[in-house]
Each structure stands twice: as structure tokens, then as C-alpha cells.
N, C-alpha and C positions, 0 to 999 in steps of 0.2 A: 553471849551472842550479839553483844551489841560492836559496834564499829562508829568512829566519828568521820565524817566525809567535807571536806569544804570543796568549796570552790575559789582560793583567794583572790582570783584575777576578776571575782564577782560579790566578792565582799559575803561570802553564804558559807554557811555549815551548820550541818546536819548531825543529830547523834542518832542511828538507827539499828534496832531492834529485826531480827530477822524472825522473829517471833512474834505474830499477831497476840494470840493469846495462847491457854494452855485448858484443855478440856479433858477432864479425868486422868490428870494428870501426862498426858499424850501435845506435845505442842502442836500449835496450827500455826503454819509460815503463812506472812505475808507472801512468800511468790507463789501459793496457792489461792489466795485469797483475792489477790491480784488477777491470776487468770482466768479465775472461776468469775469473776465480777466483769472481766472483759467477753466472757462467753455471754454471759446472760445476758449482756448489752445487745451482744450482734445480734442474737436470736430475740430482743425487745424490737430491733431497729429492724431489721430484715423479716419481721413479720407482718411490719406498718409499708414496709414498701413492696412487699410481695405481691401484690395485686397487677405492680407496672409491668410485672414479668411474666404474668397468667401464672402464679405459683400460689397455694392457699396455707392457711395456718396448720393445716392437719400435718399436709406433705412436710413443710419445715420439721415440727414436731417430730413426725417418725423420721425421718431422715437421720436426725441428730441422735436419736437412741439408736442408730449405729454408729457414725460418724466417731461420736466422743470415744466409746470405748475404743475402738479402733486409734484412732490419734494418740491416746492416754498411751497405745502400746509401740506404735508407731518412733513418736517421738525420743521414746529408750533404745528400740531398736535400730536406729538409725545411727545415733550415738554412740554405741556398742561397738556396731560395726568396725568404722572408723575411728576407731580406740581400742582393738582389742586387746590390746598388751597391757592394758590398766587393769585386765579382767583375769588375767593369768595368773596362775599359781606359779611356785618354782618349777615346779617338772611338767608344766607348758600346757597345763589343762586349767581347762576357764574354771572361774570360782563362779558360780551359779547365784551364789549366794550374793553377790557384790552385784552383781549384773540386777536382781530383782530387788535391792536397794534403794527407791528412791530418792532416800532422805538424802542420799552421799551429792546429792548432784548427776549433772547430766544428762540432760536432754536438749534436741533440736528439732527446733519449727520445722524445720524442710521434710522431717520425716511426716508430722500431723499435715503439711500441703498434698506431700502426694499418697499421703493412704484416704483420703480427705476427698481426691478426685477420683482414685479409685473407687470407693463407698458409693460418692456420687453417681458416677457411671453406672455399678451395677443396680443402685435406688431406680434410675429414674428409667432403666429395660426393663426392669420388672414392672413397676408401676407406670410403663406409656408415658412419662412424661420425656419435654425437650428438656436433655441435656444441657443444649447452650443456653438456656433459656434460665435453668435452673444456677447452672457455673455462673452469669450474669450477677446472680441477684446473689449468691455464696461468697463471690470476690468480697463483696461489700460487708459480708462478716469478718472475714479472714483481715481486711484491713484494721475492722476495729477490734478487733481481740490481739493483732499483732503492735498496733499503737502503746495501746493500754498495756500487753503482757511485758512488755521491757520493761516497766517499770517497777519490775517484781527482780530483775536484774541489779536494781540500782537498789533498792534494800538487802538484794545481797552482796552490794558493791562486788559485781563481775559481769564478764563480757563487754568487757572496758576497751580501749585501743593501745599503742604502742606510746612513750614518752611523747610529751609536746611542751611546748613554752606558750602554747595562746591563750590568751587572758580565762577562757571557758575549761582550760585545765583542772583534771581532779584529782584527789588526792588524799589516801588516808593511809594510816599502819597496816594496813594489811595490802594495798597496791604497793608500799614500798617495799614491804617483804616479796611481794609475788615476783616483781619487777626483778629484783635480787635475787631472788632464787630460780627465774628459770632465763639468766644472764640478759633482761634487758638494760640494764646499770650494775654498775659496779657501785663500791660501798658509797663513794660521795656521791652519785646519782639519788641514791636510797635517800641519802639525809637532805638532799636537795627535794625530792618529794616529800619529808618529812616538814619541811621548813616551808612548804610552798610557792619557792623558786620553780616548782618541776612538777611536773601532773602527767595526767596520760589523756589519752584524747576519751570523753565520754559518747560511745562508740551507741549506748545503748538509748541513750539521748539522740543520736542522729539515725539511729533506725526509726524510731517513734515519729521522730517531726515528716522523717521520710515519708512515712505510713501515713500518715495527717492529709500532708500533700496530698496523696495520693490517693486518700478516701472522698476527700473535696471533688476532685477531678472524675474519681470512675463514678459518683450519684451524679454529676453534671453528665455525662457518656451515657450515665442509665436511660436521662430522660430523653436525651435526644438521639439514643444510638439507630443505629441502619439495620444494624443485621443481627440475628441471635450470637453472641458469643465475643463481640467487641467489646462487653465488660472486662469479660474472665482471661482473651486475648492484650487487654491493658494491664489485666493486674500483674502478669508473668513480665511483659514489660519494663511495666514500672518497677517492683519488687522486685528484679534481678539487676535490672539499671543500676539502685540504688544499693541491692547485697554485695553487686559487685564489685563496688569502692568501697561499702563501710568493712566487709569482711577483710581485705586487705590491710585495714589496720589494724586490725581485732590480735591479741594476744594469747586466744584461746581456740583457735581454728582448730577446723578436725581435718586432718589430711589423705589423699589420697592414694593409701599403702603403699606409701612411701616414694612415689613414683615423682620426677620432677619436670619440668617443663624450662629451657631457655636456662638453665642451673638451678630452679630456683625449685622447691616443692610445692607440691599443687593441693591448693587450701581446696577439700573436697564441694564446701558451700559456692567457693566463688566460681567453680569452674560449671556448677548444677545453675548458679546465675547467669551468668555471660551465655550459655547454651542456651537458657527460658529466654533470655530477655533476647536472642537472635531470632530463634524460633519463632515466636512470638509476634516481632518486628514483620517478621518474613509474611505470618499470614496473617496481620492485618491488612497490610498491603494485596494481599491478594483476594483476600474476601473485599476489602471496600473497591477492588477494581472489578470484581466480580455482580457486584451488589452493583455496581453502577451501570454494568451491562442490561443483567436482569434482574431488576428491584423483587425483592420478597419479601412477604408479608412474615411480622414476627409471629413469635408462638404465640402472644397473647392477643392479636389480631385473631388471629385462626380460631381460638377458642372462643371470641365476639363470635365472631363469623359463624362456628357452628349454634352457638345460643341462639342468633338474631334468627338462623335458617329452621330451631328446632320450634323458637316459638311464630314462624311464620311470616318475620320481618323482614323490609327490603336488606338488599346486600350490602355489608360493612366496608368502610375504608380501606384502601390497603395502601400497604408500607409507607408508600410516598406520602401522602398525608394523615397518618394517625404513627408520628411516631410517641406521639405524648396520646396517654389515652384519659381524658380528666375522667369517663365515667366510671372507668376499673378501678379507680382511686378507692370509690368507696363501697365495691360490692366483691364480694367474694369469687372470684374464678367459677365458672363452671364444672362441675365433677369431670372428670376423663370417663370418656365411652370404651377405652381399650384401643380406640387405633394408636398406629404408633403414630410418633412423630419427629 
């Protein structure tokens, strides 16, 4: 299971193992070991900054004992969907057995984002919390778990882009097989990837740096944002902006039963980006024109605001000057009383 990868145009190569280790005889993959290390990050990080959002450590904690499962099944059945011919028998019945296969490969992030918002949604009307409030502070996991998971990608050399010649081209036996075998080169193409004239764009590398970006910028939005939900309204943003140029060159797109657009077939991801990232667009714009009419106090203001009134203290800050709150930094949210919010 090993694969050698360079990078010539950067003087780099790698020999890698898709195989972390091997446990009662049972292998454990690096791209588990990889996204499990990327969960446990966000929920380390998004427990230290829960406070700026009026969100405590309990509510994270349960939340995610649904969330995960949910996502774990998400993420295959999303996959499935838009691939079901891979899943088919001769006489046109899905093989069950291949579909609950892990190991074969296949899965997609877009599925764990939106079962992810669903989970969320129904969490936070049972338990009275803000939703935006809560999606805010959630963006800022999803970016660090989506950073870090592509790199669980690149130990399995896939999810790569279409041929290129720029100096950050990659390349190994098995992209020049893959390339050859579903017609992106013909044979001298192959050995031109072989030789390291020819690479493919490392597609999984520019989603990560994208994700980076993007984690820097929504903790800057966290501390100074306006209104509940212009985190979680940038991350759809940003993450569709940037899905819907890398997926474009990606060579393992899932597509939109078979339907095409302009001649061209419609990559299912990119068409689920370009939609979030207008969407998106559309109601930041209208929430910060709205916010600017009539300014509102965040969710984590409100819950000041009911402490300060339970224990008897003058009236708290709103919106316009506390959008940083240094005291919430270090003390835990107050419980919810049950109203909504």
C-alpha cells in the first residue's frame, strides 16, 4: 500500500504508507487517523473560544455525540447517491454490500456540512439555544477539521486535479495510471508523468491552504462580528467561493445524474458551491444592511444581560459596544432558563 509521490518542480518526494499501523491484525489508515486528529482539534479549539459565542463546554460535547455519528453516515450517503452505478449489480440492483464498505473509498465533506447543520438546527430547538450563535462558533470547526482532513487525501494520493506543467505539479505510479485510465493522457502523457515533465494540479493542497485562509479570517469576523450568524454566513461564502474553482479541476467529481449545463456536465459539488457561496453573499448583505438599521444585541450579550439582571446588576452593553466581550473569555456562559432565543 505504499505509493512514492514527488513533487519535481520542488525538488520533494515522498514514499507513503496508507497504512498508519496495524492493530490485531486489522490496518488503521492514515485518512482516519488524519480526520479523527482533525476533529479532536476543532472540538480542543472551539471549546477555548466557546465563551465569545454564549456557548459552554457541555452543549459542544453533546451536540457532537450526535453530530459525528450522523456525519460518519452522511458523508457515504452523499457519495452513493451521486455514484450509484458504481453500487450496481448486473441486473441493476445496488450491491448493499459495497455501498457499507468503507475501506473501498468514498466519501464527501458536503454530505457531513449539511447533515452537520441539520443535527445543529434540531440541537439547539430542543436545548433553547441560538442557532446563529451556535453555527458561528461550528464554522470555526468545520474549517479546522476540513484543513487538516485533506491531508488524509494526499496519503492516499487522490482527490488530485487535471494535468498541469507548474512547477508545484504532482506525481506518481498510480496518478499516471489513473490519468491513463479514465482518458486524461494518453500513453506519452503517462510517462511524461512518470518522468516528471507532467503532474496534475495538487487539488487537495489548495483546498487545505483555501481552508487556512479562511479559518484566519472567520476567528477575526468571530471577534468583531455584528450580528449572530456572519460567521457561519462567511464560512458558506468563503468554502463555496473556493469549492467552486478547486472542484473544477478535480478529476474525481461526482456529478449531477448526468444532467449538463452550457454542454458541459454538472459537477454535483461545484454547482452545491456556487449556490452556498450566492446564497450566502446575498444574506450577508442583507443582514449587515439590516444590523445597520436596527443594531442587535448578540446571543452572548443577552445571556450577560440576563446574569447581570438575575444577580441584580445594572444593565449590560449592547451590540454597538460589546462586540468583544473580554469578561466571557474566562467564565462559563450562564445555563439556559428554557426561553427561546
Amino acid at each position: 500500500m505504499t505509493n512514492v509521490v514527488s513533487f519535481p518542480g520542488l525538488g520533494l518526494e515522498f514514499t507513503l504508507n496508507r497504512v498508519a499501523l496495524t492493530i490485531l491484525g486489522r490496518p488503521i489508515y492514515w485518512y482516519g487517523v488524519i480526520i479523527a486528529s482533525g476533529l479532536l482539534l476543532a472540538v480542543f479549539l472551539c471549546i477555548r473560544w466557546a465563551p465569545r459565542f454564549g456557548i459552554n463546554e457541555d452543549q459542544i460535547i453533546d451536540m457532537m455525540l450526535f453530530a459525528v455519528p450522523a456525519a460518519l453516515v452522511a458523508i457515504r450517503v452523499y457519495y452513493v447517491v451521486f455514484n450509484l452505478d458504481l453500487y450496481r449489480l448486473e441486473d441493476g440492483s445496488l450491491d448493499w454490500g459495497a455501498i457499507f464498505r468503507y475501506s473501498d473509498g468514498g466519501l464527501a465533506i458536503y454530505g457531513a456540512i449539511i447533515s452537520s447543520a441539520i443535527v445543529l438546527l434540531i440541537f439547539c430547538r430542543v436545548r433553547k439555544i441560538s442557532f446563529l450563535a451556535y453555527a458561528d462558533l461550528g464554522v470555526h470547526g468545520l474549517f479546522i477539521g476540513q484543513l487538516i482532513g485533506r491531508w488524509g487525501n494526499f496519503m492516499n494520493v487522490e482527490a488530485f486535479g487535471d494535468v498541469t506543467t507548474l512547477p508545484w505539479r504532482m506525481c506518481s505510479p498510480s496518478i499516471a495510471e489513473y490519468t491513463l485510465a479514465h482518458g486524461y493522457v494518453d500513453e506519452a502523457g503517462a510517462q511524461a508523468i512518470l518522468s516528471g515533465n507532467l503532474g496534475v494540479h495538487p487539488t487537495f493542497f489548495y483546498e487545505s491552504a483555501w481552508n487556512l485562509v479562511g479559518l484566519i479570517a472567520v476567528y477575526w469576523i468571530g471577534k468583531k462580528r455584528k450580528f449572530d450568524g456572519q460567521c457561519f454566513l462567511f464560512y458558506f461564502f468563503w468554502y463555496g467561493l473556493g469549492r467552486a474553482w478547486i472542484e473544477g479541476l478535480r478529476t474525481d467529481s461526482l456529478y449531477f445524474f448526468g444532467l449538463e449545463l452550457f454542454g458541459a456536465p454538472i459537477r454535483t459539488s461545484q454547482m452545491f458551491a456556487v449556490l452556498t457561496a450566492v446564497a450566502a453573499a446575498v444574506a450577508m448583505v442583507w443582514m449587515w444592511r439590516r444590523n445597520l438599521r436596527s443594531p442587535s444585541v448578540l446571543y452572548v450579550g443577552r445571556l450577560a444581560a440576563r446574569q447581570k439582571a438575575e444577580n441584580g446588576e445594572a444593565a449590560p452593553e449592547t451590540a454597538d459596544n460589546q462586540s468583544e466581550h473580554p469578561a466571557d473569555e474566562n467564565r462559563k456562559p450562564p445555563a439556559d432558563d428554557g426561553k427561546e432565543e
